[in-house]
C-alpha positions as CSV (number, residue, x, y, z in Angstrom):
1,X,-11.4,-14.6,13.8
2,X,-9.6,-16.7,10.8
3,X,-6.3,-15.9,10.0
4,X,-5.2,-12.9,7.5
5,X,-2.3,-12.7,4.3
6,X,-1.2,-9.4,4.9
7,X,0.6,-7.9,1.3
8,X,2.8,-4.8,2.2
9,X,4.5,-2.2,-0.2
10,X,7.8,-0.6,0.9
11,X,6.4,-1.6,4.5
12,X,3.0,-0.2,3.7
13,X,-0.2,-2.2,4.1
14,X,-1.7,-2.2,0.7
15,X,-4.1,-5.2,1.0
16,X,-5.3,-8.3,3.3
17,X,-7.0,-11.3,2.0
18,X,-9.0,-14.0,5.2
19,X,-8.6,-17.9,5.4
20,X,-6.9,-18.0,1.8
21,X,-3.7,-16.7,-0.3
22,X,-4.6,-14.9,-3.2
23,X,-0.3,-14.9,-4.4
24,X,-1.1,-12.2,-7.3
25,X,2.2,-11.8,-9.3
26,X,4.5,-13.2,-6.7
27,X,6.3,-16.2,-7.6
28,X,7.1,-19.2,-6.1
29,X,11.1,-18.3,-6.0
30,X,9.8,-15.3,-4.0
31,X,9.0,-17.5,-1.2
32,X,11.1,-16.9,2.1
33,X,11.3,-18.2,5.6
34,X,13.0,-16.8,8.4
35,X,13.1,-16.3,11.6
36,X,12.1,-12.8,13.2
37,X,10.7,-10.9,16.3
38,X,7.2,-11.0,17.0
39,X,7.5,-7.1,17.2
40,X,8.0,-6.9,14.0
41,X,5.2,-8.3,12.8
42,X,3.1,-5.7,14.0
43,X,2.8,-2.8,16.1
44,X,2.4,-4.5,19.1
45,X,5.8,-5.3,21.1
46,X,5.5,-9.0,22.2
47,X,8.8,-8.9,24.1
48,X,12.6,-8.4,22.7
49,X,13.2,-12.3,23.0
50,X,10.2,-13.6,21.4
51,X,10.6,-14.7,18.2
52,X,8.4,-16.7,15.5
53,X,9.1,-18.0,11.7
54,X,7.7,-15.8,9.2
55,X,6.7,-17.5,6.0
56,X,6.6,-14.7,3.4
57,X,6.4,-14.4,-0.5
58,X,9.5,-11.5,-1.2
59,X,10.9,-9.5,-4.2
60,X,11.7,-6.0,-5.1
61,X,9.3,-2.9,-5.9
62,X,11.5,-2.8,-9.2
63,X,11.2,-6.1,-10.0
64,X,7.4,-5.9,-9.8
65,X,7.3,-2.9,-11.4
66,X,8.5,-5.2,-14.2
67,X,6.3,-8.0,-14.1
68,X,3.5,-5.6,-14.4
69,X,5.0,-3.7,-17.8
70,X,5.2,-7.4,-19.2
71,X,1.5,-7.5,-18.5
72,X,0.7,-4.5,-20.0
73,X,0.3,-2.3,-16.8
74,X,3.1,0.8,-18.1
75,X,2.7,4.5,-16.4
76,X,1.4,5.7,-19.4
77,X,-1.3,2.8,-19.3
78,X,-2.1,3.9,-15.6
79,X,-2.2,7.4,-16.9
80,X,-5.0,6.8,-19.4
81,X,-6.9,4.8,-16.9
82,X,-7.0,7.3,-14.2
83,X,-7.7,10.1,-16.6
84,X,-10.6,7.6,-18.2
85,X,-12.2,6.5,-14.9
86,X,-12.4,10.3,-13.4
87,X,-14.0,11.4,-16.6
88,X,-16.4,7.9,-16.0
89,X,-16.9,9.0,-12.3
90,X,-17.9,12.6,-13.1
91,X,-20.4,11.4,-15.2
92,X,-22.1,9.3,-12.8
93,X,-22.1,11.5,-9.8
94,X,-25.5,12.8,-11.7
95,X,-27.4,9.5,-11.0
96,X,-26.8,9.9,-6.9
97,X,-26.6,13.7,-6.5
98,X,-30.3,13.4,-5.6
99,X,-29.6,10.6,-2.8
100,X,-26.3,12.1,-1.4
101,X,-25.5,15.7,-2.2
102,X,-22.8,16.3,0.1
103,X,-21.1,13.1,-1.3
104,X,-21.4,14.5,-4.9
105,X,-20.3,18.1,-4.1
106,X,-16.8,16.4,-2.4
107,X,-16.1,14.0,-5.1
108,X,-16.7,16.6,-7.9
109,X,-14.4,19.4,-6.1
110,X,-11.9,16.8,-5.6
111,X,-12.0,15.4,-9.0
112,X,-12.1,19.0,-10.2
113,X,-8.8,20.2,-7.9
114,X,-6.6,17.4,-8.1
115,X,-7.3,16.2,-11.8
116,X,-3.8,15.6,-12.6
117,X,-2.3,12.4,-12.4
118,X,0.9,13.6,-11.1
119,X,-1.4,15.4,-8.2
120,X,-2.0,11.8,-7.0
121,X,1.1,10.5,-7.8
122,X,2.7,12.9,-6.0
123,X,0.3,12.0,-3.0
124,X,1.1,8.3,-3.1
125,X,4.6,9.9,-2.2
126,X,3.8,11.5,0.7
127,X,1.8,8.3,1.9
128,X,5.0,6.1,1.3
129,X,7.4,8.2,2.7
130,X,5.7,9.5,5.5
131,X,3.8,6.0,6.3
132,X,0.4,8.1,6.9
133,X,-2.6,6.3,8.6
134,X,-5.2,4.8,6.3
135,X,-8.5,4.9,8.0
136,X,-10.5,1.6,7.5
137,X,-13.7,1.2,6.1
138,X,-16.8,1.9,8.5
139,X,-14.6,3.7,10.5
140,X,-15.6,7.5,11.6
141,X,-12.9,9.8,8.9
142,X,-10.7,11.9,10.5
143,X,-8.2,14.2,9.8
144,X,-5.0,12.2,8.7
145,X,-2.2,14.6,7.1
146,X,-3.0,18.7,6.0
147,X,-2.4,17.5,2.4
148,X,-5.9,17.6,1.4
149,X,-5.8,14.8,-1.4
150,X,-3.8,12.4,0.9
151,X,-6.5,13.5,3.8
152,X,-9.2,12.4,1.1
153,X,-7.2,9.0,-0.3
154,X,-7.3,7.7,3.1
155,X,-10.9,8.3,4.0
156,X,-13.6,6.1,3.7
157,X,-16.3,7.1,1.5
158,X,-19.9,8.2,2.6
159,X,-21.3,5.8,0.2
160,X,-19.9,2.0,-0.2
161,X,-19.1,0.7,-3.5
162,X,-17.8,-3.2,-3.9
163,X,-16.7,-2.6,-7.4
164,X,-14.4,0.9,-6.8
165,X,-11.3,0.7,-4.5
166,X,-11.2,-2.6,-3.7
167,X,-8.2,-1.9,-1.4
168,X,-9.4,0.5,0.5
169,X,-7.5,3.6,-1.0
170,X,-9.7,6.7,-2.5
171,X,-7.9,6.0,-6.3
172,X,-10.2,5.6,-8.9
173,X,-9.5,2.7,-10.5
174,X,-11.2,-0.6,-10.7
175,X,-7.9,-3.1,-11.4
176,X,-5.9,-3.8,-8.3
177,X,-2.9,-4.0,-10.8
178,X,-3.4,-0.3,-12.1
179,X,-3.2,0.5,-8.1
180,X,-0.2,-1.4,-7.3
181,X,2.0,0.4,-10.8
182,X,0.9,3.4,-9.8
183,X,1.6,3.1,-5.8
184,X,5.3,1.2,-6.9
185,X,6.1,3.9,-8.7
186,X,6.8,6.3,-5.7
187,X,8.6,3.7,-4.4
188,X,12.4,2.9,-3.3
189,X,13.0,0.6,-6.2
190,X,15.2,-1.3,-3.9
191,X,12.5,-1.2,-1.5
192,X,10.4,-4.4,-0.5
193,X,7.1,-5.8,-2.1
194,X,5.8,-8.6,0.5
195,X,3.2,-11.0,1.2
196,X,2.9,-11.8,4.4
197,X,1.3,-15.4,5.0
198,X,2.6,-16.2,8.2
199,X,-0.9,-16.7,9.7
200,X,-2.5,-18.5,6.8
201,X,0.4,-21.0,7.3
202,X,0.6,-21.9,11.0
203,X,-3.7,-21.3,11.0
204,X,-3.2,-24.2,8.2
205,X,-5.0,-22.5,5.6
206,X,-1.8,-22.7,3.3
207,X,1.1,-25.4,3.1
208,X,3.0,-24.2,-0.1
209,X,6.0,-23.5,1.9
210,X,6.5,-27.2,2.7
211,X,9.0,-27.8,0.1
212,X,11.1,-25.4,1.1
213,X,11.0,-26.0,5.0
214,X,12.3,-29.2,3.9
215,X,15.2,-27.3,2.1
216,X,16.2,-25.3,4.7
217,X,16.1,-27.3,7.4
218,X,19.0,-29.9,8.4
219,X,17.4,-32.6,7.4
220,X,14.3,-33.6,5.9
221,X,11.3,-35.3,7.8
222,X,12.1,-38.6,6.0
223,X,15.3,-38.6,7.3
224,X,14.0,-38.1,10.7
225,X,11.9,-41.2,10.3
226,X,14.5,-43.6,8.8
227,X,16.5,-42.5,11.8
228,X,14.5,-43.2,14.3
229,X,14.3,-46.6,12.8
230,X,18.0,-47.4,12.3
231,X,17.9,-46.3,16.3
232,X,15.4,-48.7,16.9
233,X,17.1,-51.5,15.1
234,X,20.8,-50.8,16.7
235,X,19.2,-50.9,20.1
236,X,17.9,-54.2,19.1
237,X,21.4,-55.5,18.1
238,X,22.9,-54.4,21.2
239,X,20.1,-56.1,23.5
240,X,22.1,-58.9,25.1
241,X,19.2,-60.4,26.8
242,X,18.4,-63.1,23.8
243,X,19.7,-66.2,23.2
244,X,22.1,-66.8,20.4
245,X,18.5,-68.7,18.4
246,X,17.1,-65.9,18.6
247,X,19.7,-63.6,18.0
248,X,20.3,-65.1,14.0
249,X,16.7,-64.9,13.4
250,X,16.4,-61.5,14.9
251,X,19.0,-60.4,12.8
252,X,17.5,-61.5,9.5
253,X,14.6,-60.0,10.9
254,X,16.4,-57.0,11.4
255,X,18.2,-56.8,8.0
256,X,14.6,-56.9,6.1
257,X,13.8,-54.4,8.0
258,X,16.8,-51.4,7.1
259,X,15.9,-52.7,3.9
260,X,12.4,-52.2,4.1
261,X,13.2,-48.4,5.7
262,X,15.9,-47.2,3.4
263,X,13.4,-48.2,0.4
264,X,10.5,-46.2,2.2
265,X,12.6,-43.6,3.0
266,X,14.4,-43.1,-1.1
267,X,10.7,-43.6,-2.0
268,X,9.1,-40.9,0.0
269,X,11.9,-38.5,-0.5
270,X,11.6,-39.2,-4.5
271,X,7.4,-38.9,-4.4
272,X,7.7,-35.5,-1.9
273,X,10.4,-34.0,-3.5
274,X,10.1,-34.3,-7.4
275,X,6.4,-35.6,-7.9
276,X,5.0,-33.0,-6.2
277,X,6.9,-30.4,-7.5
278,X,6.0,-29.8,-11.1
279,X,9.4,-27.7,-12.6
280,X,11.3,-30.9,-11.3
281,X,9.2,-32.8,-13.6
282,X,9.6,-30.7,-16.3
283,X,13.1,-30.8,-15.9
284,X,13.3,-34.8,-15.6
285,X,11.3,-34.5,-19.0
């Protein structure tokens, strides 16, 4: 089965990634953990008291929206790609028309009907606000909404291409990046961009969140371990069972040993926390 990274738009699944992260523009400050209901995960309802901590990468449609303009992904960017890749995709409808006319005659009225970037735009609207049904890949089409572009974005093609819509959406582009500018823009831009790798990280396929479990909780693993020894050691102390000998040596024997505990524990603490973690090195530098 493997486990699945699930990266949602304004609550929208836009993309899914198996047995590995791909963290795309999200930062590592965008990490969250909380706790939530199973049945909210997914459309299943695994009981109002069920709960389970969601590890997730967070920010904003608008703050996206920016971190894509920085890399050169603007509207008017988008705009020229779309208008570039239908005028590509016309032209080679020519070379299959032979193998699949049906195909051709679809892609070329669509193409020819909705040739407007704002007709799609205006599309990706009516898929965000009304959260329409995508149908999956290999999957028999069907009829999902009497808009007849949204009914067509949301079909799988007759004929598979690896290299065109990678994310499963009928938008001609080749750049998941031109897709995501152009999907954000119909957005709430309050609304929230998410990657969801729950599964990855209790399937241990990803343990970047480490650091911050450690942040959040009450205390850290370490912590837990020197404790457990100082407990150790006091009961010890308080066993009244040796003889007064043995009771001097076992306390030197003792005392080398909180020593020996407190230096693992500042030591493990130090490597986990700042070693590992290259802005604290930076900063130390």
């Amino acid at each position: 089965m493997g486990s699945i990274a699930e990266l949602y738009f304004s609550d929208y699944l836009v993309n899914e990634t198996k047995n590995h992260l791909d963290q795309w523009i999200l930062k590592e400050s965008d990490k969250r953990i909380f706790q939530r209901k199973l049945s909210e995960r997914n459309d299943l309802v695994w009981g109002a008291s069920d709960k389970d901590t969601a590890y997730v990468f967070e920010s904003t449609a608008a703050t996206i929206i920016k971190r894509l303009e920085v890399l050169g992904y603007t509207l008017e960017a988008c705009k020229k790609d779309f208008e570039y890749r239908i005028k590509e995709e016309l032209g080679k409808l020519k070379e299959i028309e032979e193998h699949d006319a049906d195909f051709v005659k679809n892609q070329r009225e669509i193409y020819t009907k909705f040739g407007s970037f704002e007709d799609w735009l205006a599309a990706f609207k009516i898929i965000v606000t009304e959260k329409v049904k995508r149908v999956y890949y290999f999957s028999e089409p069907e009829k999902v909404h009497d808009n007849e572009l949204v009914n067509y974005m949301l079909n799988p093609p007759s004929i598979w291409n690896e290299d065109l819509y990678p994310i499963g959406f009928e938008y001609p582009c080749l750049d998941f990046n031109v897709f995501a500018r152009v999907f954000l823009e119909v957005c709430d831009p309050d609304s929230l961009v998410q990657l969801d790798a729950t599964d990855l990280v209790l399937g241990g396929w990803y343990d970047g969140f480490e650091h911050l479990e450690d942040i959040i909780k009450p205390n850290t693993r370490f912590f837990d371990v020197l404790s457990e020894t100082l407990s150790e050691v006091e009961s010890l102390i308080n066993d009244n069972s040796q003889s007064e000998a043995n009771k001097k040596l076992l306390a030197k024997l003792l005392y080398a040993n909180v020593i020996t505990a407190l230096e693992t524990y500042l030591s493990d603490t130090f490597v986990y926390t700042v070693v590992s973690f290259p802005p604290l090195i930076r900063r130390i530098v």
